[in-house]
N, C-alpha and C positions, 0 to 999 in steps of 0.2 A: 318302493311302491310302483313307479311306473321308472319303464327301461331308459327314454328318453323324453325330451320336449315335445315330440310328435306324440307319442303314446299318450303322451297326459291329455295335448286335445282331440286327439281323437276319442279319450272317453270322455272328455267335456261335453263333446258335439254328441254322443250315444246321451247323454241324461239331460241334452236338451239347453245345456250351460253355455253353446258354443254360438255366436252369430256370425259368418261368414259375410263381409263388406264387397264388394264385386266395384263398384264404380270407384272412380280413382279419389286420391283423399290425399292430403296435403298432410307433410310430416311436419311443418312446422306449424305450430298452433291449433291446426286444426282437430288432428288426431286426438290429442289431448284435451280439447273443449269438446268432441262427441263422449271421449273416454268420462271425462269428468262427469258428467250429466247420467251416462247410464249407473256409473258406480255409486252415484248418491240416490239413482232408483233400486240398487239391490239388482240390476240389470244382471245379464250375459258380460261372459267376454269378451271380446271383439276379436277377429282375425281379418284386418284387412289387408285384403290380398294385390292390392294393384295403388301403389305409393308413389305419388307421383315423381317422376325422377329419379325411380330408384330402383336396383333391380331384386330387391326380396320381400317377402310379407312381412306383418307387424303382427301379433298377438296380445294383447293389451289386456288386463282385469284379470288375469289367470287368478290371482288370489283375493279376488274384488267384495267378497263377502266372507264374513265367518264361517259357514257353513263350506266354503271353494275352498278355501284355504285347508278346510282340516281333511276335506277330500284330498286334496294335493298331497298332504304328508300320510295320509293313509290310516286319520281317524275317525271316530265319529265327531270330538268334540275336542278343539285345540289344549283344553285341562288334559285329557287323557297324552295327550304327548306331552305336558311339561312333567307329569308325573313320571312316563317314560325314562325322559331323561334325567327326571333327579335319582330314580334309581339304576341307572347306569354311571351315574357319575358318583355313585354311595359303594361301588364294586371296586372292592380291595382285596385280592386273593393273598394279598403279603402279610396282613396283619390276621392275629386269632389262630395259627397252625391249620390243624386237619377240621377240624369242626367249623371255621368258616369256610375252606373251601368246600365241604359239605354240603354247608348252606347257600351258597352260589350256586347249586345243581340245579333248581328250578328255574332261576334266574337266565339261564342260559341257551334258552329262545332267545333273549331280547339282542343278542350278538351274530343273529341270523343275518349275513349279509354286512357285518358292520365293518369288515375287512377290505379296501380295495383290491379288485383284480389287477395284474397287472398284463397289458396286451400290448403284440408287435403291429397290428392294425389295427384302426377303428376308420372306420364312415365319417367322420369328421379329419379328418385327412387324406381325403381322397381326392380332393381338391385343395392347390395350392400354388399360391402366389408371390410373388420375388421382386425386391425391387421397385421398377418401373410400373408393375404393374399393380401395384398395391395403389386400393385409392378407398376410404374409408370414407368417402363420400359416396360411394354405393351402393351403403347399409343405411336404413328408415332411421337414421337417428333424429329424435324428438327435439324438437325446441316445444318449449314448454307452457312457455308462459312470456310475456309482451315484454318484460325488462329482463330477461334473462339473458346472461354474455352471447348465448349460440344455440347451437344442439349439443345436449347433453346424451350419455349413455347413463340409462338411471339404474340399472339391472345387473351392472357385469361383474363376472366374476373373476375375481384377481387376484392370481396366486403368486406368492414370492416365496426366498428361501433365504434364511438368515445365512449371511455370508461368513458366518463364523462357526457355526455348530451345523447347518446343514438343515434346519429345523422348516418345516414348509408351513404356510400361513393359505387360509382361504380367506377370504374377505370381500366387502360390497362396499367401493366408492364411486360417487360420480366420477364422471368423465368426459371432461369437454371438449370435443371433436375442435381442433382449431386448423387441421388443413389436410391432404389426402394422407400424408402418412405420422400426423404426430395430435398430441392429445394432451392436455393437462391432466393432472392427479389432484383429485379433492380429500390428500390426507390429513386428517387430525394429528394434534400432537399424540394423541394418547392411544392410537391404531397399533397393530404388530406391524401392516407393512410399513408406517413412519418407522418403526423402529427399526426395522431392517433395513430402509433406506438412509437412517441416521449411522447405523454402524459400517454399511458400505461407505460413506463419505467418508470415515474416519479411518478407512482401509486404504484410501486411493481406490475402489473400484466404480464398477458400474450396476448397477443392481438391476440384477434379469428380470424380468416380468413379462407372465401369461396370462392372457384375458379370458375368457370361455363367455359367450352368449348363449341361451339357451341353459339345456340339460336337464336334469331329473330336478323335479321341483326340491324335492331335499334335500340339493345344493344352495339352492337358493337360501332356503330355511339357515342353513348350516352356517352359509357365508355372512348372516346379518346377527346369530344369534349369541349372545352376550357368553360362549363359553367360557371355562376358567383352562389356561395352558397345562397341555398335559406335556412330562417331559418321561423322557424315556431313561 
């Protein structure tokens, strides 16, 4: 639906969905207790631009009502995408011969775009940092609320790859910023990456992991939504 995170608010701010914050705002607690009060008005989403101590903006409520949310995925009304996807995940060209895959021919819109590209650039590496210079305390991360250990990353998205078969996972866990270059993992037992990282233990390795902030809201959607494992 939309190419990136910027595209999405930029058409937030075209329908009016978008508030632009200008004076500086505090990422811990603060951001979160204006967040809180507009969301339970049905509000805009917030894009504060000027964090104090920090050197990027913050976007906050992008899916803050029922109606943002089904804009974000690209429908009218959040039923029409679960529908979507039960009939996407009801496609089995393997079973029934020529006659089901027959029947799969109108079907075959819904697979517009559902293949990743794969690219030797993108704009999200065009900037990059090593080492020394890495300090994860220069991103707006939220402390949230008055008993909570720190600042959390509530949003991120974190991809791992089974150390065994090779199998890659999207998934959405907190993450507790604990100093410039290292973070806690708030895994469940019962997640794909716990289980990637339980079978790396039992390898001797080390299990690689990629974060992604940002991106097309249907990552987002993607990385939280109770899929069933497809294997190949």
């Amino acid at each position: 639906m939309f190419r990136n995170l910027r595209a999405y608010l930029e058409a937030l701010e075209a329908r009016g969905e978008l508030k632009r914050i200008q004076v500086p705002v505090s990422a811990e607690l603060e951001i979160t207790e204006i967040a809180d009060r507009m969301v339970k008005r049905g509000g805009p989403a917030l894009l504060f631009e000027r964090v104090v101590g920090k050197d990027f903006p913050l976007a906050i409520g992008l899916f803050g009502t029922r109606e943002r949310a089904a804009f974000a995925l690209g429908v009218e009304d959040l039923d029409e995408l679960a529908q979507k996807v039960e009939t996407l995940l009801a496609l089995n060209p393997g079973k029934g011969g020529l006659s089901a895959l027959l029947g799969l021919l109108p079907k075959l819109s819904l697979l517009k775009g559902f293949f990743p590209r794969r690219v030797r650039r993108a704009p999200v590496q065009e900037v990059v940092y090593r080492g020394e210079a890495v300090d994860l305390r220069r991103l707006p991360v939220l402390t949230c609320w008055p008993l909570d250990g720190g600042p959390f990353l509530t949003l991120p998205l974190v991809i791992t790859k089974d150390p065994e078969t090779g199998e890659l996972n999207l998934g959405m866990y907190r993450m507790q910023v604990l100093d410039e270059r290292s973070t806690a993992m708030h895994w469940q037992l019962h997640k794909v990456g716990r289980r990637h990282l339980e079978k790396a233990r039992k390898l001797g390795k080390k299990l690689e992991v990629a974060v992604a902030l940002g991106g097309d809201p249907i990552l987002t959607y993607a990385a939280t939504a109770p899929f069933p494992r497809f294997r190949g």
